[in-house]
C-alpha positions, 0 to 999 in steps of 0.5 A, spaced: 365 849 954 362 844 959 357 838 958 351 836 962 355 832 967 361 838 968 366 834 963 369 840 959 370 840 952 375 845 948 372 848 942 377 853 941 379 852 934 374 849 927 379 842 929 377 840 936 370 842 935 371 836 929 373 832 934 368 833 938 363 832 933 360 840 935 357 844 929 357 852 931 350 855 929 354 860 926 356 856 920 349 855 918 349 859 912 356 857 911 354 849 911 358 847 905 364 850 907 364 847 914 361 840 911 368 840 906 373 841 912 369 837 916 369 831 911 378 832 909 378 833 917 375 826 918 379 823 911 371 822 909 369 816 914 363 814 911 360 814 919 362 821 920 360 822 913 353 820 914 352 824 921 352 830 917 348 828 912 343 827 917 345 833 921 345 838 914 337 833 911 334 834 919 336 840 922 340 845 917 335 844 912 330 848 916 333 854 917 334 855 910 327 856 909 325 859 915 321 866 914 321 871 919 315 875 919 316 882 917 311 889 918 313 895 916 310 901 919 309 909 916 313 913 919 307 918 919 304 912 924 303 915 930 306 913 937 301 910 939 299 906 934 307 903 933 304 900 941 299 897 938 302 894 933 307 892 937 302 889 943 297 886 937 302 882 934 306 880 940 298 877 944 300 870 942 306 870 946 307 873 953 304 879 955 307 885 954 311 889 960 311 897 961 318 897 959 316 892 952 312 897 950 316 904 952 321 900 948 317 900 941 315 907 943 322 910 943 324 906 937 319 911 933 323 917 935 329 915 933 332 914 940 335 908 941 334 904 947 340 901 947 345 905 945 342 909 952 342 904 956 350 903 954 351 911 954 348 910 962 352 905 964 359 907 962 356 913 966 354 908 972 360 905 972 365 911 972 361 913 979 363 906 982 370 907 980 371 914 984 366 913 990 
């Protein structure tokens, strides 16, 4: 990982991020674990202590509480009407492209975008190799 000014800092091990005081997002829901080894690794300095005290009340707390909107749709809704959601609840946001709302449409049919593109690709990929 690098630093703004291009110094290089390593995070390849739970103890260089200590010492580089990093919190990996993917220790949020884990945060009481992290904080223990965390603390032991730093022999419980009342600084370091205090830091993700505030870290943990100013930042993690947040994303404890967090809510994520849901809609559920029937399955007998009709294509069109799954793009009508999908433009609807998105309005607030950026405007939507052709390939946003094919992509809800597909997803109504039981056909995974996704999985598509990746099946194209290694086929793409096997062209390149062999031209």
């Amino acid at each position: 990982m690098r630093t703004r000014n291009g110094d290089s800092i390593n995070c390849s091990t739970p103890e260089h991020e200590y010492e580089a005081l990093l919190f990996p997002l993917s220790k949020v829901f884990f945060f009481s674990e992290w904080r223990s080894k965390f603390s032991k690794y730093w022999q419980y300095d009342p600084q370091k202590l205090q830091l993700i005290d505030t870290l943990e009340l100013e930042v993690l707390k947040k994303f404890e509480h967090y809510q994520i909107p849901v809609i559920k749709l029937r399955d007998s809704l009709p294509k069109e009407g799954v793009c009508q959601v999908f433009e609807d609840t998105n309005t607030a946001g950026c405007d939507l492209n052709f390939f946003d709302l094919m992509s809800s449409s597909y997803c109504v049919g039981d056909f995974s975008l996704r999985d598509d593109w990746k099946h194209r690709e290694t086929r793409f990929q096997s062209w390149n190799c062999c031209s």
